[in-house]
Backbone bond lengths (Angstrom), bond angles and torsions (degrees), N, CA, C in turn:
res aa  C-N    CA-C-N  psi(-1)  N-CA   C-N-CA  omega(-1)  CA-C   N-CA-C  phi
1 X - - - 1.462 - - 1.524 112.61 -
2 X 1.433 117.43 -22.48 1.217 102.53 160.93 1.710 110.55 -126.30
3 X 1.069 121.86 73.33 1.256 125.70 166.54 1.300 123.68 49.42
4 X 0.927 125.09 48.46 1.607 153.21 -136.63 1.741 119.51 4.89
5 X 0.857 131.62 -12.32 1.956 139.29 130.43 1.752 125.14 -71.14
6 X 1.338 77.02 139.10 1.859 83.08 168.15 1.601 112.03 -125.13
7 X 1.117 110.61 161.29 1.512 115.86 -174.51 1.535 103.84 -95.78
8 X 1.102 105.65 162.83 1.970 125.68 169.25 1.130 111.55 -25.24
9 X 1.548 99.40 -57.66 1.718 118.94 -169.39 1.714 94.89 -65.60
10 X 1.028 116.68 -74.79 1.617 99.72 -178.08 1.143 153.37 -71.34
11 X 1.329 96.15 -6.36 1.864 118.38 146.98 1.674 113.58 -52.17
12 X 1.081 93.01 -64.72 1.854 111.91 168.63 1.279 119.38 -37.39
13 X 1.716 119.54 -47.42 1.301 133.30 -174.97 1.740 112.69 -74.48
14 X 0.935 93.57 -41.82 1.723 121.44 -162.53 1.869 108.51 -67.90
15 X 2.120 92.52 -39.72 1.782 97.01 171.90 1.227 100.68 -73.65
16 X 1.854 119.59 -47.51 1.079 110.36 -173.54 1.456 151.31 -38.74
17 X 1.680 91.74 -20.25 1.719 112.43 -170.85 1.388 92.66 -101.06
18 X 1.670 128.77 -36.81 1.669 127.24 -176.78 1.489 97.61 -59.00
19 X 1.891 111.96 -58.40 1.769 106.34 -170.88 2.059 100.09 -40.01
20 X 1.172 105.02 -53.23 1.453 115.98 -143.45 1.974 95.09 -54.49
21 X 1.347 81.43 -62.66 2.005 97.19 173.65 1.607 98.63 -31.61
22 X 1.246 125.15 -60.51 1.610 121.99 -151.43 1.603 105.95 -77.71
23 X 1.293 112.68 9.14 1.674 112.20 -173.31 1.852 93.83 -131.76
24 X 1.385 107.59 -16.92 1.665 97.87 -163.47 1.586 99.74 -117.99
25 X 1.270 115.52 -50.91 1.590 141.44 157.51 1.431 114.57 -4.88
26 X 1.114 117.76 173.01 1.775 129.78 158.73 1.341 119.24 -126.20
27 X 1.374 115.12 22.41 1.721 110.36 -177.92 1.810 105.93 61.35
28 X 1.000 121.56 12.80 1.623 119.13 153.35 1.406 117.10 -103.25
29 X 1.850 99.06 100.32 1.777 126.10 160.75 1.841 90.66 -30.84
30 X 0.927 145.96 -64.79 1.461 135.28 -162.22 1.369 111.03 -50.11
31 X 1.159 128.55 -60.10 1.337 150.75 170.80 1.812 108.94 -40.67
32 X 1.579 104.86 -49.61 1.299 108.58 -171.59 1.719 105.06 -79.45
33 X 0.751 104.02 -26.77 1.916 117.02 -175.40 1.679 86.38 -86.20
34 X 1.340 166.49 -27.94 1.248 144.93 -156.55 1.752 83.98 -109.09
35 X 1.258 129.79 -66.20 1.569 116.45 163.27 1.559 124.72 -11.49
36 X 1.355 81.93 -54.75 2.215 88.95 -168.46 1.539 87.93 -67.91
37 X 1.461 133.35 -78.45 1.068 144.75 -177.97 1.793 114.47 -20.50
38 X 1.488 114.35 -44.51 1.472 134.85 -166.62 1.914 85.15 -66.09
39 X 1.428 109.36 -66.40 1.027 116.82 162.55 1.344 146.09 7.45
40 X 1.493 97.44 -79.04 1.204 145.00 -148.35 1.872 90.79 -93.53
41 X 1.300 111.84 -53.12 1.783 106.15 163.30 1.451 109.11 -76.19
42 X 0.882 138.73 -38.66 1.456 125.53 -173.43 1.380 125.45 -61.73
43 X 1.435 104.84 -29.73 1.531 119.67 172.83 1.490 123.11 -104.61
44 X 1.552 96.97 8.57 1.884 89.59 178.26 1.505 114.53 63.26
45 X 1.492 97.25 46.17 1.899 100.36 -155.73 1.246 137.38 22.71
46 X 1.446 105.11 17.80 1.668 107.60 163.75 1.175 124.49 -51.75
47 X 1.646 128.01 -22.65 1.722 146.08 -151.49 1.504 95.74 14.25
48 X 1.367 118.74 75.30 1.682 133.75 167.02 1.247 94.18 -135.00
49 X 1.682 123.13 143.73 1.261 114.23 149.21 1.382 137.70 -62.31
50 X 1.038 156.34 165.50 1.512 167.41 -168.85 1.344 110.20 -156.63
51 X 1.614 86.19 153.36 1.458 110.53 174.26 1.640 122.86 -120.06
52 X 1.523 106.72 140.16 1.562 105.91 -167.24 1.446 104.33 -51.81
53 X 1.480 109.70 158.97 1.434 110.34 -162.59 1.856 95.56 -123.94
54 X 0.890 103.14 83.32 1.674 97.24 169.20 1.614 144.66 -79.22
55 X 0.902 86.79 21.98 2.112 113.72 -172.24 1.553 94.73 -96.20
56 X 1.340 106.66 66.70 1.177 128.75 167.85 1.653 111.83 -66.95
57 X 0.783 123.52 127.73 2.340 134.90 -167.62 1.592 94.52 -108.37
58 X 1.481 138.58 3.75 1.084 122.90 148.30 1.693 119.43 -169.09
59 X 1.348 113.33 171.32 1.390 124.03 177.37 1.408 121.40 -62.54
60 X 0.999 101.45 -38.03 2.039 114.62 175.16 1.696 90.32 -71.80
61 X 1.013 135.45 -86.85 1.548 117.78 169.96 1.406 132.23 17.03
62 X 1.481 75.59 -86.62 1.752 117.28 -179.29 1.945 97.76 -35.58
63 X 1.448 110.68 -87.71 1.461 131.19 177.07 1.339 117.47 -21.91
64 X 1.840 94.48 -49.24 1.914 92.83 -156.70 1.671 91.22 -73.86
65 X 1.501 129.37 -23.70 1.760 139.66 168.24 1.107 101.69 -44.66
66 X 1.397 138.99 -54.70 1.139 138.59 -136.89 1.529 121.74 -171.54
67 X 1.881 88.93 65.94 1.774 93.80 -157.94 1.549 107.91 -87.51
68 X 1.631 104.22 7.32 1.929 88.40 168.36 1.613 109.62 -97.89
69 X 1.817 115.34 -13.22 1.517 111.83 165.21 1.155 130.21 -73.12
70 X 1.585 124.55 -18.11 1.232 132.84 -171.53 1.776 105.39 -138.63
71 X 1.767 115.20 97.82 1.340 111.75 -165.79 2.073 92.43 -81.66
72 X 1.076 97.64 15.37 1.909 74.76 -171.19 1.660 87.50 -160.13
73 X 1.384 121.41 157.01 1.385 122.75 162.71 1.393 131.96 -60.03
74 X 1.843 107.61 -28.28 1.443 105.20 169.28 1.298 119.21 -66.95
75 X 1.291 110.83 -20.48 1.752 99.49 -167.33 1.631 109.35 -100.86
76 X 1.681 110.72 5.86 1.667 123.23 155.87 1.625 97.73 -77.91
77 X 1.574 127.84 -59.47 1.333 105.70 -158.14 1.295 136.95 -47.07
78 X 1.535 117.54 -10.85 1.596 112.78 -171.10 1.643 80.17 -88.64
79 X 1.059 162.71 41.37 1.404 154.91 161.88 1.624 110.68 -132.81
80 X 1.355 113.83 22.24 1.588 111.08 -169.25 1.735 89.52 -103.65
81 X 1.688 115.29 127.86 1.085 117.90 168.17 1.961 102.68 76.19
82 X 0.923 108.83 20.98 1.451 126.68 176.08 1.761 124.79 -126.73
83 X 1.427 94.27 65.08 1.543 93.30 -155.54 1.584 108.29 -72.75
84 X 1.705 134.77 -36.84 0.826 124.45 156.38 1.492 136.24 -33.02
85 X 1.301 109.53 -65.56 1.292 122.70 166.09 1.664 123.79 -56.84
86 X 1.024 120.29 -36.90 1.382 117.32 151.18 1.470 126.73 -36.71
87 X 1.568 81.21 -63.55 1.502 110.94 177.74 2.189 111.81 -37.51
88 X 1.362 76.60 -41.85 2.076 73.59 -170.11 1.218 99.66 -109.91
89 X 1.371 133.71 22.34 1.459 141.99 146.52 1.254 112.76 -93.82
90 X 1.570 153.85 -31.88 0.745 129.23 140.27 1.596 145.49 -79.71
91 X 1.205 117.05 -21.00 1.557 125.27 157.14 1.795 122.19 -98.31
92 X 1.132 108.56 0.76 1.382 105.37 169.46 1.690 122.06 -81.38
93 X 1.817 121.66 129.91 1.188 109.76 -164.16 1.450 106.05 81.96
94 X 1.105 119.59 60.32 1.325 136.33 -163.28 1.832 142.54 161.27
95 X 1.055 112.81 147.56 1.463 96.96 169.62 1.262 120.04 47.78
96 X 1.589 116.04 24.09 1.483 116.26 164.84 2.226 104.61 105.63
97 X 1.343 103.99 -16.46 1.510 130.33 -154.59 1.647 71.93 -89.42
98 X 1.644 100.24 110.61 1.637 109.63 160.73 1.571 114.50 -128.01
99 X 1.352 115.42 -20.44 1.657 121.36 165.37 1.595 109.09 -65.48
100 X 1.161 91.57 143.58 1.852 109.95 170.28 1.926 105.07 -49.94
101 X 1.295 129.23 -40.21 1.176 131.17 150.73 1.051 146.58 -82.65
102 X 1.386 129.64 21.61 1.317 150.57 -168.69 1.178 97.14 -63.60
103 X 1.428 109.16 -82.08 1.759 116.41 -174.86 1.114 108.76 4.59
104 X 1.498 125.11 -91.64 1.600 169.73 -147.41 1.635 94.24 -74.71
105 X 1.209 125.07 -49.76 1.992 129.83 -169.96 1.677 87.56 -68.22
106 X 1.329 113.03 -46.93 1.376 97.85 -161.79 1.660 116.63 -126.98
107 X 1.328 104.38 32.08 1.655 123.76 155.03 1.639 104.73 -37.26
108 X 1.396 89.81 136.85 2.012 97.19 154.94 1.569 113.74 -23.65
109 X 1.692 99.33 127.25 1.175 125.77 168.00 1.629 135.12 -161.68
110 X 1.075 111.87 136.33 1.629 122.60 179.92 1.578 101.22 110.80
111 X 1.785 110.36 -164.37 1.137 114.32 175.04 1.720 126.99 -71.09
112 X 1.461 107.72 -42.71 1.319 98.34 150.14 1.265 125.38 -99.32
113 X 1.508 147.63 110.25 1.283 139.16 172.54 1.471 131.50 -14.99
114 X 1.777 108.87 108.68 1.368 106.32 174.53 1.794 98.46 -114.54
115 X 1.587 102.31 141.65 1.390 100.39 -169.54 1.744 82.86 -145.07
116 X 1.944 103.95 133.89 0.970 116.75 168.53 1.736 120.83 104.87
117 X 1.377 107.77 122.29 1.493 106.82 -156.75 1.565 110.06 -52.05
118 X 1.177 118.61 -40.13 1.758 134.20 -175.25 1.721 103.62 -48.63
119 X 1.417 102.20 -38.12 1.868 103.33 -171.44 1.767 95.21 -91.84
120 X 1.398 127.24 -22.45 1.621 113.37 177.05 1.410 98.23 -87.43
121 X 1.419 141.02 -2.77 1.004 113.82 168.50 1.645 116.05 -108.03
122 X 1.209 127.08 2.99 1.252 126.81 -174.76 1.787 80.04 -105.11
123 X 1.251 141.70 -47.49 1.907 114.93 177.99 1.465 101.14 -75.97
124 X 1.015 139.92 27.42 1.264 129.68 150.14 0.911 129.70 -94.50
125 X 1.134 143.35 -14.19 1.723 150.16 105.01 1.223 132.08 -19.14
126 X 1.461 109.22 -32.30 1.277 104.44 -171.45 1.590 100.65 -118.63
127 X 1.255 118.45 -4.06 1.755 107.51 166.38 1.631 97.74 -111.41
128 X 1.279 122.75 16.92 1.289 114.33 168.78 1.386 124.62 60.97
129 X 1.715 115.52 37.84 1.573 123.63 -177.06 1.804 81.37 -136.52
130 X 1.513 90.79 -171.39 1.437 116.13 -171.42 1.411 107.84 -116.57
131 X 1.325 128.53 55.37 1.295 120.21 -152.38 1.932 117.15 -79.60
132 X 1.274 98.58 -15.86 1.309 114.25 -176.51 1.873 82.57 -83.56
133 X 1.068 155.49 -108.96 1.444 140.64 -169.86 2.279 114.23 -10.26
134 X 1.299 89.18 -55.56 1.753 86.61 -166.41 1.531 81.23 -127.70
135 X 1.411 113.81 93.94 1.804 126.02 178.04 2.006 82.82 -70.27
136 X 0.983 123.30 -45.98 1.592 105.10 -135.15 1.711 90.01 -83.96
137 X 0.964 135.86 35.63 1.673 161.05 -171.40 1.312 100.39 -88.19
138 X 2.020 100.62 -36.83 1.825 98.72 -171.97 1.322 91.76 -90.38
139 X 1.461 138.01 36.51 1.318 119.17 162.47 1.968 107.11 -96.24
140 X 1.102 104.35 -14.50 1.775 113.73 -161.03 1.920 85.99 -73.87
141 X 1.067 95.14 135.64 1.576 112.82 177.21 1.504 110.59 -52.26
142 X 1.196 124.69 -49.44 1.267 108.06 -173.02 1.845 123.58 -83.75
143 X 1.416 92.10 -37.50 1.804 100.46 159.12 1.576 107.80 -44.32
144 X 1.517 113.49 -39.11 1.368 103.74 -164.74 1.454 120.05 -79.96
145 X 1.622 105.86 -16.28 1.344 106.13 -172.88 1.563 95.46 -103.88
146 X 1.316 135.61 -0.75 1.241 139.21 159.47 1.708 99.48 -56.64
147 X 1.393 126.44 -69.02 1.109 135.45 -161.06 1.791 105.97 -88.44
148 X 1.162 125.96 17.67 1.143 120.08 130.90 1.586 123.42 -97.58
149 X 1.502 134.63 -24.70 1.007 132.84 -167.62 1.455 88.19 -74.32
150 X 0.929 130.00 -58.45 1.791 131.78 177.11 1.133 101.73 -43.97
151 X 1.366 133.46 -62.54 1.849 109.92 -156.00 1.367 93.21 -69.48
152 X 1.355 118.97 -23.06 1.791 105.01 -165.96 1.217 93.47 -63.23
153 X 1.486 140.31 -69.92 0.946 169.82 133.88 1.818 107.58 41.99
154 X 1.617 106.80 -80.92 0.783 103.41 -167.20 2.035 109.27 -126.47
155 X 1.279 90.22 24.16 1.639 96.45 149.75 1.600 88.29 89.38
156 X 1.310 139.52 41.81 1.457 136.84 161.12 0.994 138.67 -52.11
157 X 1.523 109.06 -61.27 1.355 135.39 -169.32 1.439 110.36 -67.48
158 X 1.558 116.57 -48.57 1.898 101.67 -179.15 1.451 94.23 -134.12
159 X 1.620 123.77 -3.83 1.813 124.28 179.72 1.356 92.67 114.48
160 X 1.199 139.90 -12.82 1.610 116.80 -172.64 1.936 101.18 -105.80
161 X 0.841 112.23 156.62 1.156 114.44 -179.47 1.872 125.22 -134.07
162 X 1.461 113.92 138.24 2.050 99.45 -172.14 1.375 110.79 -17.29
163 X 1.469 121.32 -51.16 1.546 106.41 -156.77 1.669 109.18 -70.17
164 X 1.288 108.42 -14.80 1.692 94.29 177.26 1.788 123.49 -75.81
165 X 1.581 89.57 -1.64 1.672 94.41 -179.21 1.803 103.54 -126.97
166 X 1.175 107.33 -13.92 1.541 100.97 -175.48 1.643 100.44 -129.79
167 X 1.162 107.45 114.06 1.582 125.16 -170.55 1.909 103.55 -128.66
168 X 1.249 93.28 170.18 1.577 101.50 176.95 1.412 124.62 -58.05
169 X 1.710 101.31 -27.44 1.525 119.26 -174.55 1.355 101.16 -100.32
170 X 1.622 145.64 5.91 1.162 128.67 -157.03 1.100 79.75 161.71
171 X 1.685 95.30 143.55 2.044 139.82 153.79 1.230 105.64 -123.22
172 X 1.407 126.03 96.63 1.341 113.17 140.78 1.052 129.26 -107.84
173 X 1.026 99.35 113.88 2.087 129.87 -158.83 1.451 95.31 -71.21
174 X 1.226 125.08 -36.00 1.804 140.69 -160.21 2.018 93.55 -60.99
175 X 1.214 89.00 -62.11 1.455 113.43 -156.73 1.733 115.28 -78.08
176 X 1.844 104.82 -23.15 1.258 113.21 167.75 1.713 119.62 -75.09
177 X 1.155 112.64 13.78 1.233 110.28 164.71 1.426 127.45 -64.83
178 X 1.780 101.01 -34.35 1.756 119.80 -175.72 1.647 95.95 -50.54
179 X 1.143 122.99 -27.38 1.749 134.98 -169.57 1.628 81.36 -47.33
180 X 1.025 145.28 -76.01 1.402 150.27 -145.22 1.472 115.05 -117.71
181 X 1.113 134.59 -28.14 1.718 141.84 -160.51 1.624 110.40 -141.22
182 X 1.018 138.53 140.90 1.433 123.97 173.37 1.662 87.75 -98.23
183 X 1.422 142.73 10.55 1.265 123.08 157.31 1.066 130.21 -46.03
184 X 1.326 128.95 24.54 1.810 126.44 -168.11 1.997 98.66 -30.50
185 X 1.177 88.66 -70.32 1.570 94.64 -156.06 1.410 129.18 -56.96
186 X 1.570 105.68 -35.93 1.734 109.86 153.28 1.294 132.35 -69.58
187 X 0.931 125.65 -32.90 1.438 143.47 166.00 1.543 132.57 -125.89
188 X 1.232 135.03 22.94 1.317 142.65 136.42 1.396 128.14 -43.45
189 X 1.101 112.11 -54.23 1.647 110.04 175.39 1.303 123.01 -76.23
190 X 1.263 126.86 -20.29 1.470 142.49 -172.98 1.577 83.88 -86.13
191 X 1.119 115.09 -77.95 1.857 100.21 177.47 1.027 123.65 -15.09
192 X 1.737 100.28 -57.65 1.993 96.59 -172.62 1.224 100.54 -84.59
193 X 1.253 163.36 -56.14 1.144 129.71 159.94 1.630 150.21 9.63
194 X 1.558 98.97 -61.88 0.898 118.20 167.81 2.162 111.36 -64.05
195 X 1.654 85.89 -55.61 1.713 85.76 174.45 1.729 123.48 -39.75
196 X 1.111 101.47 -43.33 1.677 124.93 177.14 1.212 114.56 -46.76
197 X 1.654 104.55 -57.69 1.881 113.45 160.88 1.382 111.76 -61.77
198 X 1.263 135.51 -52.99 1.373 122.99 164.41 1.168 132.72 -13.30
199 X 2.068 90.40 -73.31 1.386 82.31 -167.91 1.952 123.44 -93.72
200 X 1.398 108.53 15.58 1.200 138.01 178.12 1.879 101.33 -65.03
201 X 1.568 90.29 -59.66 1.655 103.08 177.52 1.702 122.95 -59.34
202 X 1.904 99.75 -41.34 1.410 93.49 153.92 1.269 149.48 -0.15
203 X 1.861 73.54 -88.35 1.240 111.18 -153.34 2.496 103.86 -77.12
204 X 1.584 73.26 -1.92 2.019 75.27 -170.92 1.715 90.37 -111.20
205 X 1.212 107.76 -8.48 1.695 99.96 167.83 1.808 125.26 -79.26
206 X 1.443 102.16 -16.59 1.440 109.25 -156.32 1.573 86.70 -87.85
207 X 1.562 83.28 129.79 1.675 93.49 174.24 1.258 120.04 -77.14
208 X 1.456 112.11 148.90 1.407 124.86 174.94 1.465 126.71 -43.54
209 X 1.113 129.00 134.98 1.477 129.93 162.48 1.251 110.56 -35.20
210 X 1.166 117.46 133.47 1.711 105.44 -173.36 1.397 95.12 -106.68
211 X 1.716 90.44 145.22 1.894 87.78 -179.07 1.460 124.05 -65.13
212 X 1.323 111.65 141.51 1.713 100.79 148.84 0.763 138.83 -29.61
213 X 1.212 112.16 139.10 1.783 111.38 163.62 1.578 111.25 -83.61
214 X 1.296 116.14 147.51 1.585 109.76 178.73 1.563 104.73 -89.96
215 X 1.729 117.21 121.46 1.408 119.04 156.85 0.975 104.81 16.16
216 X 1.732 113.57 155.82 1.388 115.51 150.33 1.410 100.54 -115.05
217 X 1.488 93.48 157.87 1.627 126.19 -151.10 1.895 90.94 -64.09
218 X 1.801 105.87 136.89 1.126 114.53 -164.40 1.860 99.09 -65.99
219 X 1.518 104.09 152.21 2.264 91.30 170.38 1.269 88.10 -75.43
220 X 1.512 94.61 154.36 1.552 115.22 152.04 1.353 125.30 -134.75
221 X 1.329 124.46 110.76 1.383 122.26 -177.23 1.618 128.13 -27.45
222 X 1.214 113.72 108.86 0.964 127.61 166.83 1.467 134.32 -30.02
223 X 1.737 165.93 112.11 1.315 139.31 -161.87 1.779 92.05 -74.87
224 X 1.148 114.02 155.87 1.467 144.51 158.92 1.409 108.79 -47.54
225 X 1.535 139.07 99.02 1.043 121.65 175.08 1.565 118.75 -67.76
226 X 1.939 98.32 143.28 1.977 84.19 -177.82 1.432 128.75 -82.74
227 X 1.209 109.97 146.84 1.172 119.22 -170.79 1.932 124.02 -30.16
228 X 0.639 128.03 133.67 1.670 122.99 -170.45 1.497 86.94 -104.80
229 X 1.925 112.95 123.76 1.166 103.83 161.80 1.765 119.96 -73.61
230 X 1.497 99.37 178.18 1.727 109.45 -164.02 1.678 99.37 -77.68
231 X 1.826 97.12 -39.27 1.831 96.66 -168.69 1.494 88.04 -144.37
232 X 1.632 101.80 160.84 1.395 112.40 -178.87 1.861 100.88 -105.65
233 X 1.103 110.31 12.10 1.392 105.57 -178.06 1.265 105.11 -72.76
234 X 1.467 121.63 172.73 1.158 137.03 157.75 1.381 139.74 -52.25
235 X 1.184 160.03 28.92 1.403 156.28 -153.95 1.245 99.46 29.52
236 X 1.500 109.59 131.40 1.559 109.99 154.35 1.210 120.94 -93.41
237 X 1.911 115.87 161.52 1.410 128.21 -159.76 1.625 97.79 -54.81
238 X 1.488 119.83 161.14 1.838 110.06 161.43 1.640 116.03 -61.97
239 X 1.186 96.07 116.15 1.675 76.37 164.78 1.318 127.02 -38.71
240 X 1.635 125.04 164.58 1.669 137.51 154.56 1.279 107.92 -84.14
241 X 1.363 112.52 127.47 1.266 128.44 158.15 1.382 126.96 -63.59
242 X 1.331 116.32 99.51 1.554 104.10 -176.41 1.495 120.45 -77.02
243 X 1.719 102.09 119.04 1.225 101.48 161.30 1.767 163.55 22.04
244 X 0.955 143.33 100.17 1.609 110.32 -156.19 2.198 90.76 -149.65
245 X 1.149 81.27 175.08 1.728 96.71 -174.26 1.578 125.44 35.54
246 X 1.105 106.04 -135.11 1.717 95.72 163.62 1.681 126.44 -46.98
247 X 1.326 136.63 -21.60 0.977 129.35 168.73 1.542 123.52 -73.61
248 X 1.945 99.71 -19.60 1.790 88.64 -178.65 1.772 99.20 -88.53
249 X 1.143 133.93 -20.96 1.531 125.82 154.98 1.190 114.12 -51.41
250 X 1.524 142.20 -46.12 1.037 155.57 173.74 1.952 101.51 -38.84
251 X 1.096 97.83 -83.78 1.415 117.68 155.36 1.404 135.78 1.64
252 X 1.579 100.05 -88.71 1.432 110.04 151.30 1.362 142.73 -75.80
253 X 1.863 119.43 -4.37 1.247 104.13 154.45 1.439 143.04 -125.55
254 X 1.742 80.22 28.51 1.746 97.74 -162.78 1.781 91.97 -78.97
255 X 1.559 111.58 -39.78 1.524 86.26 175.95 1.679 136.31 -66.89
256 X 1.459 108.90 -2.93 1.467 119.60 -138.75 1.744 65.58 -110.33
257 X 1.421 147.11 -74.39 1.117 140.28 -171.90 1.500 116.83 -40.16
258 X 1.837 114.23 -54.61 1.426 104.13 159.86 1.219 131.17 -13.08
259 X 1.498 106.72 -70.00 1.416 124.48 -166.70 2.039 108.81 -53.99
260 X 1.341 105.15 -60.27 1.239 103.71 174.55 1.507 120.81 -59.82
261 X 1.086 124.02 -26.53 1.700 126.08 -179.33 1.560 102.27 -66.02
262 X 1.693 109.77 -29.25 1.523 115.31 -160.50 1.410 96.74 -76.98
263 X 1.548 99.79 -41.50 1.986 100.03 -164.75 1.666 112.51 -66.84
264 X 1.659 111.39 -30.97 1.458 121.14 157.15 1.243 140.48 -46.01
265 X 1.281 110.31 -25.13 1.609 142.18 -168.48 1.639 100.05 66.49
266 X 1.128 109.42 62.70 1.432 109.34 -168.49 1.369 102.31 -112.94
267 X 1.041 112.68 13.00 2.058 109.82 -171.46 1.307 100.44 -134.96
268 X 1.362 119.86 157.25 1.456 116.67 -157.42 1.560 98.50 -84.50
């Protein structure tokens, strides 16, 4: 779908709508693939925001845009190449647009088109900017894919919202276009199409379960290594206790008395 490279800008666009999904989203790949896809036509796969372009080059134009504002081509021509003024002739007195410049302050903007002060000030609450003060805020890529994940979300853009076409039992990607365009029939199927590649790509991006690790191996007590004797010699004999107090007198004069008892005839 894009010629097998993508540029900065749509790398950029493309996280921008995944970040936005994972904070605004419901964790349904269907949902996130009809977003990218919503996207993905609105910008001519640029995934940049844009702004409505009203520098309309003629009256037949002008009319077939907006054939209940202009019943005839003469009364488009003073608006050919007059995009401002167009601009607050057809959305001025309207859509929340009560300043003489409304139209034009709050013309189409972002990735999906928000037009009209009443819708920049009710997503300005809910993407947490001031967009009715600094409207052209919905041009910054990520505001913009904030404020498409929301209208998809919760039914902004025309009142219907993903869940009335993408349910647990059913995606019809065809028909979720009404989410944003009542073009069903010119451009419905090219949408889902595109959704199909979406969520195809998804579904081949999501990384694998990563394996387990196997346990680690239970301890097991070790045996006691045996003792290593100190010497392989033999035990030595007990020592003798030498003698002490009355026994070393004992000792030394029991032989020396012998002797004299013997020379006496004093011993048996």
């Amino acid at each position: 779908m894009f010629g097998g490279s993508l540029t900065q800008e749509q790398v950029d666009g493309i996280n921008a709508v995944i970040d936005a999904w994972e904070t605004y989203g419901d964790n349904d790949n269907r949902k996130l693939a009809y977003a990218l896809a919503t996207a993905h036509h609105e910008t001519g796969r640029r995934f940049t925001a844009v702004i409505e372009n009203l520098n309309y080059t003629s009256a037949a134009r002008i009319r077939s845009v907006w054939p209940s504002r202009f019943k005839t081509e003469a009364a488009a021509t003073p608006y050919v190449r007059q995009p401002q003024k167009l601009a607050n002739k057809v959305y001025g007195g309207r859509l929340g647009n009560d300043g003489p410049d409304d139209g034009w302050l709050y013309r189409g903007r972002a990735l999906a088109q928000i037009t009209g002060k009443d819708l920049y000030r009710r997503l300005s609450k809910l993407v947490g900017i001031d967009l009715v003060a600094n409207p052209d805020a919905a041009l910054e890529i990520a505001i913009a894919a904030k404020i498409l994940v929301v209208g998809l979300v919760q039914g902004l853009f025309t009142g219907k919202k993903l869940a009335d076409y993408i349910t647990p039992a059913k995606a019809d990607f065809k028909n979720a276009r009404a989410t944003v365009n009542a073009d069903v029939k010119a451009n419905g199927q090219k949408i889902a199409d595109y959704a199909v590649a979406y969520l195809n790509a998804l579904a081949t991006a999501s990384p694998a379960a990563p394996t387990p690790k196997p346990p680690p191996a239970a301890e097991t007590s070790a045996p006691k290594p045996t003792p290593i004797p100190t010497s392989t010699l033999p035990p030595k004999p007990p020592t003798k206790v030498a003698p002490r107090g009355w026994a070393v007198i004992v000792a030394v004069l029991g032989p020396i008395l012998y002797a004299i008892a013997k020379a006496f005839g004093w011993t048996p």
